[in-house]
VEXDREN-2710 file (C-alpha; in Angstrom, 1 decimal):
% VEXDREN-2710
k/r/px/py/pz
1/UNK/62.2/-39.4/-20.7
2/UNK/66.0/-39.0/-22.8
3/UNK/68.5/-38.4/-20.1
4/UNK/69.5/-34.8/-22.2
5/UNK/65.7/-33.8/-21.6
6/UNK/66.1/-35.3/-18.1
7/UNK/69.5/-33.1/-17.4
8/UNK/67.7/-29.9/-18.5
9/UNK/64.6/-30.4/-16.3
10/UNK/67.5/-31.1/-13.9
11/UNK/69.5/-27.5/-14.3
12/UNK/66.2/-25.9/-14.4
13/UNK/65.4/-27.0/-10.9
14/UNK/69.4/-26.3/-9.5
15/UNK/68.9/-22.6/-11.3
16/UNK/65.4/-22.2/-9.2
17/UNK/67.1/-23.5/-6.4
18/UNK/70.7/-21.8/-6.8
19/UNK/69.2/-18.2/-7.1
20/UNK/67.5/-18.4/-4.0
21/UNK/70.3/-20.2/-2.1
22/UNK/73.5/-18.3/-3.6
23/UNK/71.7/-14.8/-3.0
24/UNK/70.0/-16.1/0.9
25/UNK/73.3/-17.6/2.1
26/UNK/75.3/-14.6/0.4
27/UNK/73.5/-12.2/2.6
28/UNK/74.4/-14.5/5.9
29/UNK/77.7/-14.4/4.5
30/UNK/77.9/-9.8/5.4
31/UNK/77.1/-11.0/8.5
32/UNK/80.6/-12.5/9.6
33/UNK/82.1/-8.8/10.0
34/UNK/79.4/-7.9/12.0
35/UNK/79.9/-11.3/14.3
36/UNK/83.5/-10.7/14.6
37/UNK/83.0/-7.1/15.1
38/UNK/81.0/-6.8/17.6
39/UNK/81.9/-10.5/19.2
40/UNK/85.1/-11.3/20.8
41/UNK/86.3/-14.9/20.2
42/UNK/84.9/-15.6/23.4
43/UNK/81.9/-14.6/22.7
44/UNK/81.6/-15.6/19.0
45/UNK/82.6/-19.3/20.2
46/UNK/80.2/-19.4/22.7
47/UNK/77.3/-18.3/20.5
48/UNK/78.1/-20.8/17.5
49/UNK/78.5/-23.4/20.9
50/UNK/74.5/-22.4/21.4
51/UNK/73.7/-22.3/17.6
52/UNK/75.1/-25.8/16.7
53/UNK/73.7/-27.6/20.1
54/UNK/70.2/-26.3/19.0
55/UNK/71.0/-28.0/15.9
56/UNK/72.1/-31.1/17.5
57/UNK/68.7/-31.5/19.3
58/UNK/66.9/-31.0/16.1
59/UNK/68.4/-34.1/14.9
60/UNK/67.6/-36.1/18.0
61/UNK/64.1/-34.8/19.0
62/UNK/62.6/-33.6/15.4
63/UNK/63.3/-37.2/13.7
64/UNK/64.3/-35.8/10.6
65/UNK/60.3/-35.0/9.8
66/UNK/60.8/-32.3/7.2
67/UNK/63.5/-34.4/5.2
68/UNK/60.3/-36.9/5.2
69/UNK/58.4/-34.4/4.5
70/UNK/60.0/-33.9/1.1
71/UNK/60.3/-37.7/0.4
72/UNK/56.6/-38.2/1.2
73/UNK/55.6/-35.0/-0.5
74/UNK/57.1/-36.0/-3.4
75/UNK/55.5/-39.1/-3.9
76/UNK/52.2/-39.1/-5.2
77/UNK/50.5/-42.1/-3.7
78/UNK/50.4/-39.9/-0.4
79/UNK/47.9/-37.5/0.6
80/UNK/49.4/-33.9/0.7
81/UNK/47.3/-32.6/3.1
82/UNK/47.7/-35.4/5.4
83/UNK/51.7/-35.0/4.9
84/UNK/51.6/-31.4/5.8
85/UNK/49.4/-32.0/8.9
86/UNK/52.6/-34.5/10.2
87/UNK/55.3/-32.2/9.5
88/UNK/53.3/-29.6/11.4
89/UNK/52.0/-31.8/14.3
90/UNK/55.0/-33.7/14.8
91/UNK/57.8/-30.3/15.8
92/UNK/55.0/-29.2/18.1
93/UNK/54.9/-32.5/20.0
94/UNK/58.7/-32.9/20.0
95/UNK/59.1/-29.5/21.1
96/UNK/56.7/-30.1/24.3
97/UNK/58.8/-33.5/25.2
98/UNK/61.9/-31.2/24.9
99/UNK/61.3/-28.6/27.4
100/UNK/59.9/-31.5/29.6
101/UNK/63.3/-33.2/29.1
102/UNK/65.4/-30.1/29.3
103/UNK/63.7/-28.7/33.0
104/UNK/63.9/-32.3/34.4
105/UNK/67.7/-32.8/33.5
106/UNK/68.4/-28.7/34.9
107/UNK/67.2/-30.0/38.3
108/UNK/70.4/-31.8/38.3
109/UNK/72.4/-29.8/36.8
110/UNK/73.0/-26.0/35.2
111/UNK/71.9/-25.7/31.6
112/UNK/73.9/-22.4/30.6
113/UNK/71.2/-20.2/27.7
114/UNK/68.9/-22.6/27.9
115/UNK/65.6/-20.4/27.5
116/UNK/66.9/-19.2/24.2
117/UNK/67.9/-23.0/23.2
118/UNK/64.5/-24.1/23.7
119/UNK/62.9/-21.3/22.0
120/UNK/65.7/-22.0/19.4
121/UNK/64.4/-25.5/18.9
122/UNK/61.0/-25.2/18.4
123/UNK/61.4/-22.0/16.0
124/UNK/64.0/-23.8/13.6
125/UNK/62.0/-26.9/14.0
126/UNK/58.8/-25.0/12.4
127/UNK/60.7/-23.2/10.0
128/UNK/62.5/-26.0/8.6
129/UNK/59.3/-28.2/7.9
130/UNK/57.3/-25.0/6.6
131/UNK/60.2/-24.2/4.2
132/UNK/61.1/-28.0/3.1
133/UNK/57.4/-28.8/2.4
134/UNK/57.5/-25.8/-0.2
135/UNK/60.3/-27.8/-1.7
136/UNK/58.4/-31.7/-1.9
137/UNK/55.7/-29.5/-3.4
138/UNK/57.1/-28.7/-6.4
139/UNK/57.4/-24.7/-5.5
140/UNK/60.9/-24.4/-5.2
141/UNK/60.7/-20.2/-6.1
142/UNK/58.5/-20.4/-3.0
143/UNK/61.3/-22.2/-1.4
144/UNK/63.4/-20.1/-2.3
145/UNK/62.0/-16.8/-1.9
146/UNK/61.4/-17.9/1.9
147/UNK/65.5/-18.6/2.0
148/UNK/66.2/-15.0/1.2
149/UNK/63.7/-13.7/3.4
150/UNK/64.8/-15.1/6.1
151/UNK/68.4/-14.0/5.2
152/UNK/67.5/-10.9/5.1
153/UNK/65.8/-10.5/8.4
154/UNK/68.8/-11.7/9.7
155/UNK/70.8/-9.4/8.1
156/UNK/68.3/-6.6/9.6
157/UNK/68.1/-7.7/13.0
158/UNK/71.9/-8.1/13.3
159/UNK/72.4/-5.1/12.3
160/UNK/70.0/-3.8/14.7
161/UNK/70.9/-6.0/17.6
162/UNK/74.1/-6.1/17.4
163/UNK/75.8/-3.0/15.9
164/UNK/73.1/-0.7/17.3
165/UNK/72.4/-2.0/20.7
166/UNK/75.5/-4.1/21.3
167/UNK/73.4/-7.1/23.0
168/UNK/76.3/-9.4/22.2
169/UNK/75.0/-13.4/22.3
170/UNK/71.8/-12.1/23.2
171/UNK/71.5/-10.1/20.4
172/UNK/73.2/-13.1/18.0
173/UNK/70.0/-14.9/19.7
174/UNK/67.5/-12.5/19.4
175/UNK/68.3/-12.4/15.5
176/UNK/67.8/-16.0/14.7
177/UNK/64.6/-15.5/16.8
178/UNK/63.0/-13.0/14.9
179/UNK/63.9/-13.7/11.6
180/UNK/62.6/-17.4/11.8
181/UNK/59.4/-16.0/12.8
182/UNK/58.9/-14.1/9.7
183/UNK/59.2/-17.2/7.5
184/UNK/57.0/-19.3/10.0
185/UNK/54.5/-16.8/9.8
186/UNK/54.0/-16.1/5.8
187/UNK/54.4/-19.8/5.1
188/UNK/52.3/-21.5/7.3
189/UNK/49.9/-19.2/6.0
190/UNK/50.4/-19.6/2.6
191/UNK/49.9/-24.1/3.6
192/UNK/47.1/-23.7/5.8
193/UNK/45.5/-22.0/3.5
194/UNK/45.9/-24.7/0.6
195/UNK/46.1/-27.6/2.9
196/UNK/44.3/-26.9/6.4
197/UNK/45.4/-28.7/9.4
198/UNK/43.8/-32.5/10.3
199/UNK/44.5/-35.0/12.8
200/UNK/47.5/-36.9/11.8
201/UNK/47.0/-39.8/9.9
202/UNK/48.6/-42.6/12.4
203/UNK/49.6/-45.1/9.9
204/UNK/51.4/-42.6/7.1
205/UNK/52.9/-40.6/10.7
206/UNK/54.8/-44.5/11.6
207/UNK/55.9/-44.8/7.7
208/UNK/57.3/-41.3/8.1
209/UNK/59.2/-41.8/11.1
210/UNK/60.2/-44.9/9.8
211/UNK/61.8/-43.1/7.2
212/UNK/62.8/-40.3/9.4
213/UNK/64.5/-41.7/12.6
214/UNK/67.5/-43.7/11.0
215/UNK/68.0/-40.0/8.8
216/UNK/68.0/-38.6/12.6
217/UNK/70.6/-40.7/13.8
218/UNK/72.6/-40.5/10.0
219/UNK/72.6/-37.0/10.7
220/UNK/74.0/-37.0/14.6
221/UNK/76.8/-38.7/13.6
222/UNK/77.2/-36.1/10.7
223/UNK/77.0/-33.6/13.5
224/UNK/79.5/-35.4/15.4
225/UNK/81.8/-35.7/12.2
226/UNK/81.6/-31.7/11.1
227/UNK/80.8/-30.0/14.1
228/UNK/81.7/-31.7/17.0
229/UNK/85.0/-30.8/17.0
230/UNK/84.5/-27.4/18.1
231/UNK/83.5/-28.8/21.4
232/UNK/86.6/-30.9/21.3
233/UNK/88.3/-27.7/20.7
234/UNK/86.4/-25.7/23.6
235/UNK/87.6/-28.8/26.1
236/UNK/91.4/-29.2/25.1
237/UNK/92.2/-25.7/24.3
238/UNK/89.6/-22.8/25.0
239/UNK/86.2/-21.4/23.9
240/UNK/88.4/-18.8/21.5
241/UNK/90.2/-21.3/19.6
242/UNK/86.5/-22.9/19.3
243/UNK/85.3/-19.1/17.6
244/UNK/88.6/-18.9/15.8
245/UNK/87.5/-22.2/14.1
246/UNK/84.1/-21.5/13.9
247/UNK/85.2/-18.2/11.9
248/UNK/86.8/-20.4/9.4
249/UNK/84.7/-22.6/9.0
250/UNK/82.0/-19.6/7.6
251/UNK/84.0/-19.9/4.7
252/UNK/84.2/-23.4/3.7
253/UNK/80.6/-23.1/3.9
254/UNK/80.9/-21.2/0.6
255/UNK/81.3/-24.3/-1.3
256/UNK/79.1/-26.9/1.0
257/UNK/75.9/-23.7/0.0
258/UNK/77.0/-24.0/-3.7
259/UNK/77.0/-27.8/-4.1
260/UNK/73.5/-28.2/-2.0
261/UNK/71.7/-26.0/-4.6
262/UNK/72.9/-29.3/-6.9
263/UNK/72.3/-31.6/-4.4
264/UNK/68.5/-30.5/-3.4
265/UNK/67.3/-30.2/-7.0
266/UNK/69.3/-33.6/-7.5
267/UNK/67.1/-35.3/-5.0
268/UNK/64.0/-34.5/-6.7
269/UNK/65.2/-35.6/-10.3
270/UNK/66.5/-39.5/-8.8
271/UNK/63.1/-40.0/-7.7
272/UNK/61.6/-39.0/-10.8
273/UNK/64.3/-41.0/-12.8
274/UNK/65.2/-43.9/-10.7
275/UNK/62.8/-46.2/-12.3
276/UNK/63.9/-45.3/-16.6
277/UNK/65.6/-47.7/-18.3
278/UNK/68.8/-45.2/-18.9
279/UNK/69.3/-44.4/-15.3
280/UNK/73.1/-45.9/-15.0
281/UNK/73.6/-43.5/-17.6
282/UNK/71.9/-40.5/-16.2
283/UNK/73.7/-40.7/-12.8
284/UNK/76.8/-41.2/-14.2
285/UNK/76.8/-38.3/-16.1
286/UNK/75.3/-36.2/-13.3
287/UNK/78.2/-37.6/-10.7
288/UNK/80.4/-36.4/-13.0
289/UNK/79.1/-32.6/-13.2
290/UNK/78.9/-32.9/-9.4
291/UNK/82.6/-33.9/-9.0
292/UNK/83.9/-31.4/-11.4
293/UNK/81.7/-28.5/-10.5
294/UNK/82.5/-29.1/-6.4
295/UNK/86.3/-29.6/-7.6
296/UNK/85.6/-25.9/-10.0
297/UNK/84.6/-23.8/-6.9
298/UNK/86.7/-25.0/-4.3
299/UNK/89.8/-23.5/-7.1
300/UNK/88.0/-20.7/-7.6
301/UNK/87.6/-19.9/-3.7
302/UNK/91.1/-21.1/-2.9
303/UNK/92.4/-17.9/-5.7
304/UNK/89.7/-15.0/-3.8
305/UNK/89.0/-16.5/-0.2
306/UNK/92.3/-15.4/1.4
307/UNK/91.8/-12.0/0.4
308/UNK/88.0/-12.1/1.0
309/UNK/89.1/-13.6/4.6
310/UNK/91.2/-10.7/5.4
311/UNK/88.6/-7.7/4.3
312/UNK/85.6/-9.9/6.6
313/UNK/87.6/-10.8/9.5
314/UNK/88.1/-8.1/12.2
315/UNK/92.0/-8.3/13.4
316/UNK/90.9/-10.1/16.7
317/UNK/90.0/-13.4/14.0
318/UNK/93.0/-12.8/11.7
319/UNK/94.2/-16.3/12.6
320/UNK/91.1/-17.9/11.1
321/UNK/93.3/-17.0/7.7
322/UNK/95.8/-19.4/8.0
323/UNK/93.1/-22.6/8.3
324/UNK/91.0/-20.9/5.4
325/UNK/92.8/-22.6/2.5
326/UNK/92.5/-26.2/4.6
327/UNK/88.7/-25.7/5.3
328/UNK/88.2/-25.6/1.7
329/UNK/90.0/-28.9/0.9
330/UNK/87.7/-30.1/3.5
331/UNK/84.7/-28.7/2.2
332/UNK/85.3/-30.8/-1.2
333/UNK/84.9/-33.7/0.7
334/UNK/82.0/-32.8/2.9
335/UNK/79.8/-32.5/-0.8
336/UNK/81.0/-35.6/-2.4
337/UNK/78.5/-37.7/0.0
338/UNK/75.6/-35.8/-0.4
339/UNK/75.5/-37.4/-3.9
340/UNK/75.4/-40.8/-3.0
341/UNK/72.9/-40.4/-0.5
342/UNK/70.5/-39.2/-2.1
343/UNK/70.6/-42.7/-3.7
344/UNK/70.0/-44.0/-0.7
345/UNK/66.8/-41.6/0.3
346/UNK/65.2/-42.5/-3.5
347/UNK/65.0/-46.3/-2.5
348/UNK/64.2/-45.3/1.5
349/UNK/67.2/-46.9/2.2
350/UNK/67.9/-45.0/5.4
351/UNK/69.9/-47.4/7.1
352/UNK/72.4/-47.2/4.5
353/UNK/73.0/-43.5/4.7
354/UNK/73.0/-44.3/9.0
355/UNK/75.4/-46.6/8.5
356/UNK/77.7/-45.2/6.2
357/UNK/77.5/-42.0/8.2
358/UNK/78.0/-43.7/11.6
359/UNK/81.3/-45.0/10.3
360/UNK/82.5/-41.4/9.6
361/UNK/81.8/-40.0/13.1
362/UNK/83.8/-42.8/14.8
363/UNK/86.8/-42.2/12.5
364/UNK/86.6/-38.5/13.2
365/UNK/86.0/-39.1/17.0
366/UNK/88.8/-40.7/17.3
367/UNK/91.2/-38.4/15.4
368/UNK/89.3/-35.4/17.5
369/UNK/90.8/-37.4/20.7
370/UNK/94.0/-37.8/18.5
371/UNK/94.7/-34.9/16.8
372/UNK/93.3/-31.8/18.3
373/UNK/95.9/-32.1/21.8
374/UNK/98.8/-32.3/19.2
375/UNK/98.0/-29.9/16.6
376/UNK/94.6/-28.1/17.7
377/UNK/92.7/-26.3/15.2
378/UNK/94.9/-28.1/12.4
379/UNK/94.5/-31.7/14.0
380/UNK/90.4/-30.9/13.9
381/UNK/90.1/-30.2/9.8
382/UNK/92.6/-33.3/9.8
383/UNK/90.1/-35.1/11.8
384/UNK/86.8/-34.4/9.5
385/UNK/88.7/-34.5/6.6
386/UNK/89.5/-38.5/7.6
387/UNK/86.0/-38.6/8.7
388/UNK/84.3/-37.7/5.4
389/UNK/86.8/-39.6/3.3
390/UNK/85.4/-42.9/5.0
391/UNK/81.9/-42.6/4.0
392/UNK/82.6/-41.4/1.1
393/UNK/84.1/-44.9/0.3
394/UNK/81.7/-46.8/2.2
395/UNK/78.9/-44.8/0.0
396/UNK/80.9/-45.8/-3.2
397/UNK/81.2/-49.1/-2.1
398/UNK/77.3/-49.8/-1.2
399/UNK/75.4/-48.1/-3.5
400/UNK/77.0/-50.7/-6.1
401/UNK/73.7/-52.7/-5.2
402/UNK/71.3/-50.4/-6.7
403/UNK/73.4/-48.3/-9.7
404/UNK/75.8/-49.0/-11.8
405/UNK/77.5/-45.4/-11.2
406/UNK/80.7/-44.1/-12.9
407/UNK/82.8/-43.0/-9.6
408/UNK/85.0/-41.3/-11.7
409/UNK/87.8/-41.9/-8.8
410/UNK/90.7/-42.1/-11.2
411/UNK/90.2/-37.8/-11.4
412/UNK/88.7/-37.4/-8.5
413/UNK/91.8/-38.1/-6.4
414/UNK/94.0/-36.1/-8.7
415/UNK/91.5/-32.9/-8.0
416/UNK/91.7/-33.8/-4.3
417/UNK/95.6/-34.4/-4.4
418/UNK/95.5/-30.3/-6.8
419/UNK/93.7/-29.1/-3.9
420/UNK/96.2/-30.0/-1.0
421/UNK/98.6/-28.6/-2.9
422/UNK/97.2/-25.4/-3.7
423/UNK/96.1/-25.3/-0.2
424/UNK/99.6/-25.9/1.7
425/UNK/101.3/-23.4/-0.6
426/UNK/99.3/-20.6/0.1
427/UNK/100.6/-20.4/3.3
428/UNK/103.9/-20.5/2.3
429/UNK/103.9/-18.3/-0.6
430/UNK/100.6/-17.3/-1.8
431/UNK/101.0/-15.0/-5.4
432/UNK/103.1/-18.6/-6.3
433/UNK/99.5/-20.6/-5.3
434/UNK/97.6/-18.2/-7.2
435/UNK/99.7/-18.9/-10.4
436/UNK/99.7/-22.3/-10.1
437/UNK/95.9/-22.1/-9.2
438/UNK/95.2/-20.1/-12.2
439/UNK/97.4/-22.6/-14.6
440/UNK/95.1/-25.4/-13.0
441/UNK/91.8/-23.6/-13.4
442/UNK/92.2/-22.6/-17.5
443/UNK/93.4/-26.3/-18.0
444/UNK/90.2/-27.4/-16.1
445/UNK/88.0/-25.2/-17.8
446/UNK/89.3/-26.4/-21.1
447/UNK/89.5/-30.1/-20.1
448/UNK/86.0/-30.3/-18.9
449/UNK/84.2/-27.3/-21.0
450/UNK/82.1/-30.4/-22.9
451/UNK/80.6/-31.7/-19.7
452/UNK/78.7/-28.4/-18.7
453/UNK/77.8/-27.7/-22.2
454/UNK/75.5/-29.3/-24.1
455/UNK/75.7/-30.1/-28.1
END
């Protein structure tokens, strides 16, 4: 296949993908004025504190099995059927073993919310590996239609159980509840109907886990480099300063939503190409759209997210603002991985992506322990910023054994250095960031215009 045709099959999938991921995290988007509405920071802080530990046990009791659920699915030497049956089987078991776990450990001690954890766990767990299996099956408007869905339902039921009848966390709880039961329910339906449900295949279930346990692990230590903090936060300064964070934080998600419709349609093109002749070629030139493209949005959202910030945020968060412009230099340097790891998922090199991943989270551990005391909700972005930075260049560094990739460094530090810059002056004098921003922006669009466009 000719790399062009290959880079058009490429944008056909991220389009697929994008619509469905722009307009489903969009809609979660309306609901940060809702949250900091009805939610004090208090309150706000302690339900992202329940939202993100629910996600933490997903990467140490689910084993990553809808990420090899996609991997498997997409490879055609494995039964479908019998791949389904494992991503199915295997969130029901871990879900038993965690409520086991979870009542034995709250004999020693108090587990504050932990009914709505549990119930959490096993819902998320189910809707991830429903959702993802769409994805390794080739039915990405599938996969995306279920995204919006589920997006909507949460915008309903916020709206219901929050601005309506002011449950508060329960209500923030409730919400994620309900809405993941609407996408369970329509797409297990729609696999069980095309699939059916066996006993799991023991051999292809110990390839899968093999596959999926050192992802688990890669992606606790991601955990520990981009959300751990806010405990750090909750510890050295209060539960607030945690939601004031977590507010901010919404925002840098912006980009991270933007560059993961790439990055998901990207992982199924590497497999596909990762045995032609040209590949050096065709992931060079797709690196470079992904540097450029992350380096694009995160100028465009430094010129609108300030303003944005202060229509979304209720008064009570206004000092989210001031970090805004910090958390998007940061989110630039959460994407830049995702490329290279997808390398290392096309030749099931797991330990790689563990490895390199592992190395962040100390890095950011110990510049949490450093930082946050001396500069708080600064010190944290500080802290992850370090943190991805090091596996970025360990990624760089490693995946030298498989591709011969462009890294395109030279310009990617000057984009990272334009960022700073643009970042630290907004809060000094923001109409003279937005002129510079714009002068940046029209002599990046006409630097790079040939890369996006094809002859």
């Amino acid at each position: 296949m000719e790399v062009e045709n290959k880079e058009q099959k490429f944008l056909r999938d991220t389009a697929v993908i994008g619509i469905g991921n722009i307009l489903s995290k969009g809609i979660v988007f309306l609901l940060i004025p809702i949250h900091t509405a009805m939610l004090t920071p208090a309150e706000y802080g302690a339900s992202e504190l329940i939202y993100n530990l629910v996600n933490l046990c997903l990467l140490i009791f689910s084993c990553s099995i809808a990420d090899a659920g996609v991997r498997f699915a997409l490879d055609a030497s494995f039964s479908k059927e019998a791949v389904f049956s494992i991503t199915i089987f295997l969130p029901a078991i871990s879900s038993l073993f965690l409520v086991m776990a979870a009542y034995a450990a709250e004999s020693f001690f108090e587990i504050a919310y932990l009914d709505y954890i549990l119930l959490l766990y096993m819902l998320f767990a189910l809707r991830e590996s429903i959702t993802q299996f769409f994805r390794g099956i080739g039915q990405l408007k599938t996969f995306s239609w279920l995204n919006i869905l589920f997006a909507v339902s949460l915008l309903i039921c916020n709206v219901i159980f929050l601005l309506c009848l002011d449950l508060k966390v329960r209500g923030y709880v409730y919400s994620f509840v309900t809405a993941s039961i609407c996408v369970i329910a329509i797409g297990f339906y729609k696999l069980i109907k095309r699939y059916g449900l066996r006993f799991p295949d023991e051999k292809l279930m110990v390839q899968m886990l093999q596959y999926g346990i050192p992802l688990s692990f890669n992606s606790i230590s991601a955990w520990i480099t981009s959300i751990s903090g806010r405990y750090f936060l909750a510890y050295f300064c209060s539960v607030a300063a945690s939601g004031i964070y977590s507010a901010a934080y919404k925002f840098m998600m912006i980009i991270v939503v933007l560059v993961d419709v790439f990055q998901k349609s990207w992982q199924i093109s590497a497999v596909q190409s990762y045995t032609d002749l040209d590949r050096n070629t065709f992931f060079s030139a797709v690196y470079k759209k992904f540097v450029l493209m992350a380096a694009f949005f995160s100028f465009v959202l430094l010129l609108i997210l300030v303003p944005l910030a202060s229509f979304a945020l209720s008064k009570t968060f206004s000092e989210a603002i001031q970090y805004i412009p910090f958390m998007v230099v940061l989110g630039f340097l959460v994407t830049l991985p995702s490329f290279w790891g997808v390398i290392y998922l096309v030749v099931k090199d797991t330990r790689g992506v563990f490895l390199s991943t592992v190395i962040g989270a100390a890095v950011s551990l110990v510049m949490f322990i450093v930082l946050i005391p001396a500069y708080e909700i600064g010190g944290c972005i500080m802290a992850s910023c370090l943190g991805y930075l090091s596996i970025i260049a360990y990624r760089i560094i490693d995946c030298r054994k498989y591709l011969k990739v462009d890294n395109f460094a030279g310009e990617t530090i000057i984009l990272l250095v334009l960022l700073i810059v643009v970042a630290c002056l907004i809060n000094y004098n923001i109409y003279f960031a937005a002129l510079l921003n714009v002068i940046i922006i029209i002599m990046f669009v006409k630097k790079y215009r040939y890369v996006f466009i094809s002859k």
